[in-house]
VOBA-1610 file (N, C-alpha, C; in pm, whole numbers, padded with zeros to 5 digits, always signed):
BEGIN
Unk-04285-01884+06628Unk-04346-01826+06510Unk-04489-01879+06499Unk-04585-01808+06464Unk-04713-01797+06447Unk-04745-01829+06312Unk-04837-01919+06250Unk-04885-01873+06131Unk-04958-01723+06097Unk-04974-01664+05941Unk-04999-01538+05951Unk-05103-01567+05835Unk-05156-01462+05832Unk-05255-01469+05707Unk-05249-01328+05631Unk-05180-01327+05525Unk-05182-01239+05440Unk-05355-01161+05360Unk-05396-01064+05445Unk-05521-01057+05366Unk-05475-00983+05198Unk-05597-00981+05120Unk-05538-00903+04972Unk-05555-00775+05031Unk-05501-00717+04941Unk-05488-00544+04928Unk-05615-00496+04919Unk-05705-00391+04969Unk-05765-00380+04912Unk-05838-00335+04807Unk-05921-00319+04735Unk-05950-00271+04613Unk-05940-00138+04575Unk-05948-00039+04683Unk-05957+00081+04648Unk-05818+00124+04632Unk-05703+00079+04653Unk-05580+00107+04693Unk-05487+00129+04566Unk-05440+00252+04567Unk-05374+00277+04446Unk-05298+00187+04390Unk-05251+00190+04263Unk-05153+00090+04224Unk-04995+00088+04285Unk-04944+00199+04315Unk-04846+00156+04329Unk-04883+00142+04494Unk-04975+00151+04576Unk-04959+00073+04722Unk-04966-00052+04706Unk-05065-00068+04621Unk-05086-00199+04612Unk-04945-00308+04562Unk-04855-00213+04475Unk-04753-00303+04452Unk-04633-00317+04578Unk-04661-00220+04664Unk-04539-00229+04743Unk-04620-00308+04829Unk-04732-00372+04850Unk-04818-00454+04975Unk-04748-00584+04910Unk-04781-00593+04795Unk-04745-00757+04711Unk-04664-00791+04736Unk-04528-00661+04699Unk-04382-00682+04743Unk-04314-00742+04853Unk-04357-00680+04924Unk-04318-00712+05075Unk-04436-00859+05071Unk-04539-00887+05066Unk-04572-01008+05074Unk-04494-01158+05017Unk-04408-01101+04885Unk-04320-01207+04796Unk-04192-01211+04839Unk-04162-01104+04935Unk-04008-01080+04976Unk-04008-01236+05078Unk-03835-01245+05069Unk-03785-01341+05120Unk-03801-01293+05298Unk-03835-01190+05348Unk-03806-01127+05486Unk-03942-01167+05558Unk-04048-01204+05425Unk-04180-01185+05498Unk-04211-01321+05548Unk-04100-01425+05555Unk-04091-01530+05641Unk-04105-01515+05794Unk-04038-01409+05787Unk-04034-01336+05937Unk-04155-01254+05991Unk-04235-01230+05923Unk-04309-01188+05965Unk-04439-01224+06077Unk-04483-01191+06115Unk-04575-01238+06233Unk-04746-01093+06184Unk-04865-01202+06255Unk-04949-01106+06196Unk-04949-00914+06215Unk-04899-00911+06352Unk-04892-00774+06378Unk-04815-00702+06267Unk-04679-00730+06236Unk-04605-00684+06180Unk-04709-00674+06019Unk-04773-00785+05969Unk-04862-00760+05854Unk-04975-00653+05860Unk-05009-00623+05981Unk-05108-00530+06029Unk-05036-00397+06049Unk-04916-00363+06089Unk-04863-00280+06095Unk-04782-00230+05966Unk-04760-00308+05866Unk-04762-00281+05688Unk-04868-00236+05646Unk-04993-00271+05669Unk-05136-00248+05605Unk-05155-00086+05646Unk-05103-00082+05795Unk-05179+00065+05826Unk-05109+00204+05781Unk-04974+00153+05780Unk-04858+00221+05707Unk-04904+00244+05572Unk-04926+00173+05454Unk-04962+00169+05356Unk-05102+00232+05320Unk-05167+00203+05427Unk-05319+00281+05416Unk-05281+00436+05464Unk-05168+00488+05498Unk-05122+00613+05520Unk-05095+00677+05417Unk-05024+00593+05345Unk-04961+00625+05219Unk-05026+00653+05085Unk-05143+00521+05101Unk-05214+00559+04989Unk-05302+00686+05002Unk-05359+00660+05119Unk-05450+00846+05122Unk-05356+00962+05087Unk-05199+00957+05101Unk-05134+01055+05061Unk-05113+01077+04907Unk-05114+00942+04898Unk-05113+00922+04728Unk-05294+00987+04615Unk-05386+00912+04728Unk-05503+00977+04645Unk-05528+01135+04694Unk-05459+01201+04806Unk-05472+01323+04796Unk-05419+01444+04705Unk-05331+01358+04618Unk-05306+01419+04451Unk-05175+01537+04518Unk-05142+01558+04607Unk-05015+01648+04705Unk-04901+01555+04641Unk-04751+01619+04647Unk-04650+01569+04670Unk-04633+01533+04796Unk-04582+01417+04839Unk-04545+01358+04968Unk-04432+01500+05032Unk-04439+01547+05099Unk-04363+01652+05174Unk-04195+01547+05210Unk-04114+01607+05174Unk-04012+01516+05237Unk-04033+01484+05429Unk-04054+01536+05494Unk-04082+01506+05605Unk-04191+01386+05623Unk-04320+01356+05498Unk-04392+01285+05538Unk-04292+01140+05483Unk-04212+01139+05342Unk-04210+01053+05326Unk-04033+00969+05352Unk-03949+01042+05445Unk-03875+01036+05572Unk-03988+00937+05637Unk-04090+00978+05694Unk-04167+00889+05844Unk-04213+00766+05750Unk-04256+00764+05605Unk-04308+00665+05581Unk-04156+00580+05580Unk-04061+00638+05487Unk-03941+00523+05516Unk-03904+00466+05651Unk-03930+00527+05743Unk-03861+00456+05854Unk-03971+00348+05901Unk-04138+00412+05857Unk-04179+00283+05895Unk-04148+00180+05797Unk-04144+00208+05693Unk-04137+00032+05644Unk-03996-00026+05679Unk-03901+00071+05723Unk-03767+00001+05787Unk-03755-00041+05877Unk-03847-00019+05990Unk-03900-00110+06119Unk-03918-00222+06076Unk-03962-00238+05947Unk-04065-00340+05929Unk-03953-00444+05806Unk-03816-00414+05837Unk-03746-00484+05741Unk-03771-00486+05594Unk-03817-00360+05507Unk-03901-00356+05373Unk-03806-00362+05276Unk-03703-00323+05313Unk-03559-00288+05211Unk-03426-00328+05262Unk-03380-00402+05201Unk-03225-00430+05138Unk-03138-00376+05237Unk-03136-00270+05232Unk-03052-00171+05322Unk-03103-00171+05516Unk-03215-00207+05505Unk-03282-00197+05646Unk-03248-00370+05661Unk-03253-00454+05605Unk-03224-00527+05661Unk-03068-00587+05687Unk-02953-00495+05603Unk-02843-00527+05671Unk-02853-00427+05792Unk-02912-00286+05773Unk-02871-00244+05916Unk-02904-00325+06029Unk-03006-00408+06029Unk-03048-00533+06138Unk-02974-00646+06136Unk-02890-00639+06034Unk-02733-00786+06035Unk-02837-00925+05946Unk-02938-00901+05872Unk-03017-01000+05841Unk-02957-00981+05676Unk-02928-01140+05641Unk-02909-01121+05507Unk-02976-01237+05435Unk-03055-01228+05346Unk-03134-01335+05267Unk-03078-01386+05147Unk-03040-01500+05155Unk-02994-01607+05027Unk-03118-01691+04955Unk-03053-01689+04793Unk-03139-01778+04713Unk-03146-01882+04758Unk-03187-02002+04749Unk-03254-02121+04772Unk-03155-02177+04709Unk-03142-02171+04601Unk-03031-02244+04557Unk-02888-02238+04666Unk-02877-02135+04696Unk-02770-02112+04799Unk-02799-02242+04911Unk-02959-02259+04954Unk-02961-02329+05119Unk-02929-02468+05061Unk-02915-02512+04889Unk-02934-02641+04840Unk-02756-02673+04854Unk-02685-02593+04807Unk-02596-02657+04806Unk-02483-02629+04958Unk-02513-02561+05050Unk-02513-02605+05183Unk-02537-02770+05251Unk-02663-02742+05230Unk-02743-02894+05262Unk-02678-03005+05198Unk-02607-02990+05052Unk-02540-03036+05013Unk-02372-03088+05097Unk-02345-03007+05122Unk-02226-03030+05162Unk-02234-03098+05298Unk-02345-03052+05375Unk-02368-03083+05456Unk-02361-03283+05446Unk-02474-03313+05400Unk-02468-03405+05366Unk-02305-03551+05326Unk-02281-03445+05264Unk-02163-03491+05187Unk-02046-03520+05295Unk-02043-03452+05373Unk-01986-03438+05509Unk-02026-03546+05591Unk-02119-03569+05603Unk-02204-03655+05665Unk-02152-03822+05643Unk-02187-03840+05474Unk-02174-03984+05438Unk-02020-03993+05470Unk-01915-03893+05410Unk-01767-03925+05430Unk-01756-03988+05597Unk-01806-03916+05678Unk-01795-03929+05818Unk-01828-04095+05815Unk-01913-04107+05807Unk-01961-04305+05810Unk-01897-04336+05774Unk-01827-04289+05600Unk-01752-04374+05561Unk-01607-04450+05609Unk-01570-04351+05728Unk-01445-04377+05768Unk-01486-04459+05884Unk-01557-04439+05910Unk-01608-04554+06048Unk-01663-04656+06055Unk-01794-04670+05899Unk-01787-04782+05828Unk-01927-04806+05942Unk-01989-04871+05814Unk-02180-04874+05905Unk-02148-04928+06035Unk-02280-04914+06119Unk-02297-04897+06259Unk-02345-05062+06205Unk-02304-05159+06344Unk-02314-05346+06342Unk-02364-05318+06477Unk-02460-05442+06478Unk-02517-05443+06590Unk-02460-05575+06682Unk-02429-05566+06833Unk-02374-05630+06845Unk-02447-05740+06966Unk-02440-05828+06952Unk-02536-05900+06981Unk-02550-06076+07036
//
């Protein structure tokens, strides 16, 4: 994994592109992300918004192609179980780690600290 750099949206960009850019920037998936994949959201979205400032209804055919790109791109819930990926709260990884742990000290405890022998 690469670090990535989220650029902002840019200014001209309708509101609701701009909210689905944020979105996917705050989503738990965009851990995964790598810069291409952020570059390949941007250009998608810059598709979208010109469809949006061209004042047209999105044709169902155009906005079919826009869903599948952002489902390449893991954007939704549903696209990411079809990829077997499922994202837990934090609180969830705490009390794992938890048990984990807990698991851990019992284990010593039955064996009783490590003596050095000498």
């Amino acid at each position: 994994m690469m670090p990535v750099q989220w650029p902002r949206a840019p200014k001209g960009w309708q509101t609701t592109t701009k909210r689905l850019y944020d979105s996917a920037k705050k989503s738990g998936y965009a851990h995964w992300y790598q810069q291409t994949d952020i570059e390949q959201l941007r250009f998608n979205l810059e598709q979208v918004d010109l469809q949006l400032k061209s004042g047209r209804p999105m044709s169902a055919m155009m906005l079919q192609v826009v869903n599948a790109l952002l489902s390449d791109l893991g954007f939704s819930e549903s696209a990411r179980r079809k990829a077997n990926i499922e994202l837990q709260h934090p609180e969830d990884n705490r009390e794992e780690d938890a048990q984990v742990t807990h698991i851990a000290e019992y284990r010593d405890g039955l064996s009783g600290p490590a003596k050095q022998v000498g």
